[in-house]
VOROTOR-236867 format. One record per residue (C-alpha): x, y, z; residue in one letter. Coordinates in steps of 0.05 Angstrom, whole numbers, padded with zeros to 5 digits, always signed. Example, Ala and Ser with C-alpha at 12.3 -4.5 7.8 and 13.67 -1.06 7.14 Angstrom:
BEGIN
+00246-00090+00156A+00273-00021+00143S
***
This chain:
BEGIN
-00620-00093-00286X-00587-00024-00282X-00520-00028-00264X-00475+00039-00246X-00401+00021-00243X-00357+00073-00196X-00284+00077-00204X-00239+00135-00196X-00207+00121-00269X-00246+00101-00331X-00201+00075-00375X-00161+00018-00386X-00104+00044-00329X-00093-00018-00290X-00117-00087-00272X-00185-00061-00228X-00214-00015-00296X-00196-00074-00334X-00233-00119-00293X-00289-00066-00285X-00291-00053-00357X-00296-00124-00371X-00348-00137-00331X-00395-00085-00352X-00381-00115-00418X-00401-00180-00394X-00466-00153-00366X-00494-00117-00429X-00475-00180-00467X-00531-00211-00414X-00582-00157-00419X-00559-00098-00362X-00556-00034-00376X-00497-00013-00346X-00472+00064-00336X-00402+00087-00305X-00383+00147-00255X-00311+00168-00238X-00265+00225-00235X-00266+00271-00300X-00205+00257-00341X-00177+00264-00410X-00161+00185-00410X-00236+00171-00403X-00284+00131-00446X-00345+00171-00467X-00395+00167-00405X-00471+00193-00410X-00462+00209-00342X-00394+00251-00359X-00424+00319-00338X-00435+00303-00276X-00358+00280-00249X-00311+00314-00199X-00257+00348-00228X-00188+00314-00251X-00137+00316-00190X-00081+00280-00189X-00043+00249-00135X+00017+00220-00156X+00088+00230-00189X+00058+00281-00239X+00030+00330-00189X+00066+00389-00154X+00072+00391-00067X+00028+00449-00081X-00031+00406-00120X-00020+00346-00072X-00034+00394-00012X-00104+00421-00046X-00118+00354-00052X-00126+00329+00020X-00184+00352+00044X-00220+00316-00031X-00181+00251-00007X-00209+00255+00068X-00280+00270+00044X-00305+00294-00027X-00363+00343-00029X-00360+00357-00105X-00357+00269-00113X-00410+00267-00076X-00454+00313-00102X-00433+00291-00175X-00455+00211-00155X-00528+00239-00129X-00539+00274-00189X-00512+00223-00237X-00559+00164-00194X-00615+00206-00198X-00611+00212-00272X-00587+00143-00283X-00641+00103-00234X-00590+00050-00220X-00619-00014-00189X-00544-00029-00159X-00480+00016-00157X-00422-00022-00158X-00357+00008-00132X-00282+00001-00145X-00228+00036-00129X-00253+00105-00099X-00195+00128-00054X-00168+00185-00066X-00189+00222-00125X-00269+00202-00104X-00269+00186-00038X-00321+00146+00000X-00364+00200+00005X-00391+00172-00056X-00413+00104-00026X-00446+00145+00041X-00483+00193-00014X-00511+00129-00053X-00537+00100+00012X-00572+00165+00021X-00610+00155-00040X-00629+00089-00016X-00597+00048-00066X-00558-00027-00053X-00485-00023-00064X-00427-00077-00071X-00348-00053-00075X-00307-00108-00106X-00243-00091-00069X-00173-00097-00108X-00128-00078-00069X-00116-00073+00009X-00137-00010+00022X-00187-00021+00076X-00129-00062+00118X-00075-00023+00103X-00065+00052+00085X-00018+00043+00039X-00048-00007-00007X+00002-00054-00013X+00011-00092+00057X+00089-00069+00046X+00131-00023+00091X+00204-00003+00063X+00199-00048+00018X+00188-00111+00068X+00120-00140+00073X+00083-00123+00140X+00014-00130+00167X+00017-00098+00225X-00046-00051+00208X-00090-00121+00200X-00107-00121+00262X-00130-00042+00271X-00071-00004+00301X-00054+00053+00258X+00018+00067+00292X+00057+00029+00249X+00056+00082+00184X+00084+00134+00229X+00145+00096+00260X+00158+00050+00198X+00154+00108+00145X+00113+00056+00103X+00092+00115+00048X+00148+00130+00013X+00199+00133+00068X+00160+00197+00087X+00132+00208+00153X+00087+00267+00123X+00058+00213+00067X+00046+00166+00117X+00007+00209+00173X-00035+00233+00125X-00058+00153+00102X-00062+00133+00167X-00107+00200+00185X-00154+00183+00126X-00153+00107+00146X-00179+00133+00220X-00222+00177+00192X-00270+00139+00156X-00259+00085+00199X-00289+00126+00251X-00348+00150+00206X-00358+00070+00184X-00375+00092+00119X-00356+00028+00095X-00413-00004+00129X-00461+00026+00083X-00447-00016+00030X-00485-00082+00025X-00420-00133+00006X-00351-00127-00002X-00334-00169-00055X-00260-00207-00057X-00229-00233-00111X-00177-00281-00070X-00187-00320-00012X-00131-00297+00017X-00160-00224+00014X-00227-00248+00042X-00191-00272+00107X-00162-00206+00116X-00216-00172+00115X-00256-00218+00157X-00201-00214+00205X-00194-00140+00211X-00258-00128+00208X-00261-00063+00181X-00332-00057+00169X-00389-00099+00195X-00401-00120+00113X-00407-00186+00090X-00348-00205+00046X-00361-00258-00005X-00300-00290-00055X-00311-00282-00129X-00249-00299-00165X-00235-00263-00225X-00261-00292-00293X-00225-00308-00355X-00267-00306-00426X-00338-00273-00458X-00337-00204-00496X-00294-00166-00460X-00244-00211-00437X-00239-00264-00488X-00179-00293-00459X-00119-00324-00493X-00132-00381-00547X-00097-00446-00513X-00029-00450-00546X+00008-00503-00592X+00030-00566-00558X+00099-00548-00580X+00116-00469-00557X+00180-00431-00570X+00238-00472-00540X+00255-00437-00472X+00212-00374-00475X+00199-00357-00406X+00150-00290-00405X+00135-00245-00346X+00069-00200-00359X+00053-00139-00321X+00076-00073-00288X+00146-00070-00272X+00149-00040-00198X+00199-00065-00144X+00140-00104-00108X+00136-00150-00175X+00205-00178-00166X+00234-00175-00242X+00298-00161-00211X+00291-00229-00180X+00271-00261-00260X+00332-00216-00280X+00385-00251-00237X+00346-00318-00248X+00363-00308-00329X+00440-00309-00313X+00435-00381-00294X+00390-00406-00350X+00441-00381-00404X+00400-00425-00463X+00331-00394-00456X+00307-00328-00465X+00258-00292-00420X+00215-00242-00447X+00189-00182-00410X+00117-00151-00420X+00097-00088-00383X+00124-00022-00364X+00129+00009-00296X+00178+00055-00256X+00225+00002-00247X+00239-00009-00319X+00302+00040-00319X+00330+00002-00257X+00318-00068-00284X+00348-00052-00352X+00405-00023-00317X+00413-00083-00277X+00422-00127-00333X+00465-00098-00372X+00504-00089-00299X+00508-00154-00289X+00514-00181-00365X+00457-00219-00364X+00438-00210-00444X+00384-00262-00451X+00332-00223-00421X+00291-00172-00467X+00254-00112-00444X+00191-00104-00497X+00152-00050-00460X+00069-00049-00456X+00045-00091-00503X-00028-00092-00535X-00072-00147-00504X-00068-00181-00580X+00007-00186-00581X+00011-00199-00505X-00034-00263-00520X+00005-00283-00578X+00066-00269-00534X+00037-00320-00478X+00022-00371-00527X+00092-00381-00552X+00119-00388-00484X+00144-00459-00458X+00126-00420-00384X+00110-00353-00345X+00138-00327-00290X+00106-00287-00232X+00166-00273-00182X+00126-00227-00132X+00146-00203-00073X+00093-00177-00043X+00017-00204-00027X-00012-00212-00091X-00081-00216-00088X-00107-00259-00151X-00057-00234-00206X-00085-00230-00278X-00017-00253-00306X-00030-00333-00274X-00097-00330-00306X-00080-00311-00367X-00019-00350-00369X-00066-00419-00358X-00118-00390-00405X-00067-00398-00459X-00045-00470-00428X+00021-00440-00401X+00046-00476-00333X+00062-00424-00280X+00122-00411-00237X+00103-00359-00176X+00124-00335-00112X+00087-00369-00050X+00051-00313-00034X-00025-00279-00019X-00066-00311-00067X-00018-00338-00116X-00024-00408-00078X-00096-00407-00076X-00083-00408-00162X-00026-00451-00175X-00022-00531-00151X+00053-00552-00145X+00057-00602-00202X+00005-00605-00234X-00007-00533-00270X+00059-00500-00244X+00103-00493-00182X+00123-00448-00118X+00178-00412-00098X+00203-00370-00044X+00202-00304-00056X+00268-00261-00066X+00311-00329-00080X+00341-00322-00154X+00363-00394-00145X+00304-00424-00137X+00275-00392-00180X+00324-00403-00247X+00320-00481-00220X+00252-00484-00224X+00239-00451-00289X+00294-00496-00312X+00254-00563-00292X+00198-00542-00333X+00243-00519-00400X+00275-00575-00400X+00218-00628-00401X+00176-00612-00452X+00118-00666-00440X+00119-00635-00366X+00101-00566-00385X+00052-00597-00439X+00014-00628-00386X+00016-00571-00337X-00010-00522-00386X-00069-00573-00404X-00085-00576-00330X-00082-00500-00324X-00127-00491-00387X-00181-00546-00351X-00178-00498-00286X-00199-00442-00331X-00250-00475-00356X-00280-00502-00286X-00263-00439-00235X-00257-00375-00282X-00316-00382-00330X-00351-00318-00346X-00423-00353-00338X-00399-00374-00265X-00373-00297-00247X-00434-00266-00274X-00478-00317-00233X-00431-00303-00174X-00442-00219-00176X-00515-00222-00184X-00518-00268-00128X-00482-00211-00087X-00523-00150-00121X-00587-00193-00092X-00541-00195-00016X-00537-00117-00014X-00617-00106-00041X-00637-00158+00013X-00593-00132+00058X-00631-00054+00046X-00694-00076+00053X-00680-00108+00110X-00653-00047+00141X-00701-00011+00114X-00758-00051+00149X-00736-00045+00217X-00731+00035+00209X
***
């Protein structure tokens, strides 16, 4: 099978082009030829298909109010994406397109110009994007879903972008927008990694797509996952992994470490938090905690398997974190806010716990039950290695995509016979 992946980034940038990445790898090991087509940057791994990209834009911190302005009509609708993903299908001959993140930078006029061509699509959706316009189900920090259901007034009187009522029109315009042109429902699945993302989509129905759950996977060539670790880890080593942003709650691990004065909890990651949470320790004189910045995936799997436990103190919806499954890849019990997906992940007791989210107390207590029975966290981790093994095998996720690459073809044809 040919296989074109689509994200807006091509390299190793966050947690959707690592799982994208990944994947593809996991497909050529099985015989696909796989291609990829996103937004030209310097970042990018080599692509055949490299001449025929939209320009680099940015959108973020690192762009001027004059860049982000040029910007919005490519993030409401992007003629040069578009014409880039015809070309780069017709010289490709894909027998699927599969689609990531494309807000933004690509825009779904990609996905409408593949349907043109008449070729089946999937989008594995990572984020929440299609349910709310600002990706992250948050609004001043507090967690709302009051765009689940399809009203589109809550950006502009909670400020949910930034604080900004500008920011926030402008997502809720392109939210309207191609809701209106129901691009989306040119794609033949929408593919959700949690359960608890499935159900929101289902419920907002934002396009008329089938959504199917495919968890994540954890092993084969590109993600070989953690070796399990020794029965005996690094005496009260707690380890958070991943970007450090206010909706991951380190400052909630942070406080924690003040009341667990004999362990030591490492941090992993970088973010824009990191000045804030380093601050706040030294603040508050909390000296056990150290900050070790990004770490390669080598060291960041040795790092897990010397840990006695990880910690995952979100605060917002997380929709099937990386950091649990790597955690029980490397038999490592779990400790993790009791929220989005995280409970569809961890079972209380018998490969980790839940907490509430935002309670430093509960938190440090809990972490401090596991560190301080050794033979419990043993067991825990052994249990979280077995899930691995049964619901995040590589064989299983590749089984689980082809089975929704055949949904979308069927799905074509279908449409195509009744034309």
């Amino acid at each position: 099978m040919r296989i074109l992946h689509v994200n807006k980034f091509l390299y190793r940038r966050g947690g959707a082009e690592a799982y994208m990445a990944d994947l593809a790898a996991l497909q050529e090991r099985s015989g696909d030829t796989v291609a990829f087509f996103g937004m030209a940057h310097p970042d990018n791994e080599r692509s055949e298909l490299a001449d025929t990209f939209p320009g680099h834009v940015e959108f973020g911190t690192g762009a001027s109010g004059l860049d982000r302005l040029r910007a919005v009509p490519r993030m409401l609708w992007s003629v040069g994406a578009a014409r880039g993903i015809t070309a780069a299908v017709a010289r490709f001959r894909p027998d699927v397109v599969h689609f990531h993140n494309v807000y933004h930078q690509l825009s779904p006029s990609v996905i409408d110009a593949v349907a043109r061509r008449g070729v089946p699509s999937v989008m594995t959706v990572h984020d929440y994007k299609l349910v709310c316009p600002n990706y992250q189900l948050l609004a001043g920090g507090a967690r709302c879903t009051d765009c689940v259901g399809g009203s589109l007034r809550s950006p502009l009187t909670r400020r949910c972008k930034s604080g900004s009522l500008a920011a926030s029109a402008l997502l809720a315009a392109e939210t309207a927008l191609h809701r209106r042109l129901r691009v989306y429902d040119r794609l033949g699945a929408l593919v959700a990694p949690s359960r608890f993302l499935a159900d929101l989509l289902t419920a907002s129905a934002p396009t008329r797509v089938p959504v199917r759950h495919v968890p994540h996977f954890v092993g084969g060539p590109g993600r070989p996952g953690a070796p399990p670790g020794p029965d005996l880890p690094e005496p009260g080593l707690v380890v958070y992994a991943g970007r450090l942003a206010p909706e991951k709650g380190v400052d909630v691990l942070v406080e924690a470490a003040a009341a667990l004065p004999g362990a030591r909890v490492d941090v992993a990651g970088d973010g824009p938090a990191r000045a804030d949470l380093e601050r706040l320790a030294r603040d508050a004189g909390v000296t056990n905690v150290r900050f070790l910045g990004h770490l390669a995936a080598g060291d960041l799997a040795r790092l897990l398997r010397r840990a006695t436990v990880v910690a995952v103190p979100s605060r917002w919806y997380e929709n099937q974190p990386l950091a649990v499954l790597e955690a029980f890849a490397a038999g490592r019990p779990v400790v993790a806010s009791a929220l989005g997906g995280i409970p569809e992940l961890v079972e209380p007791g018998r490969d980790g716990f839940l907490v509430p989210p935002d309670d430093p107390r509960r938190l440090a207590a809990t972490l401090a039950r596991v560190l301080h029975d050794p033979a419990l966290a043993r067991a825990m981790g052994r249990a979280a290695r077995a899930r691995i093994a049964r619901d995040h095998d590589s064989a299983t996720h590749l089984e689980r995509i082809a089975a929704c690459y055949d949904l979308a073809a069927r799905r074509l044809h279908a449409a195509e016979a009744r034309v």
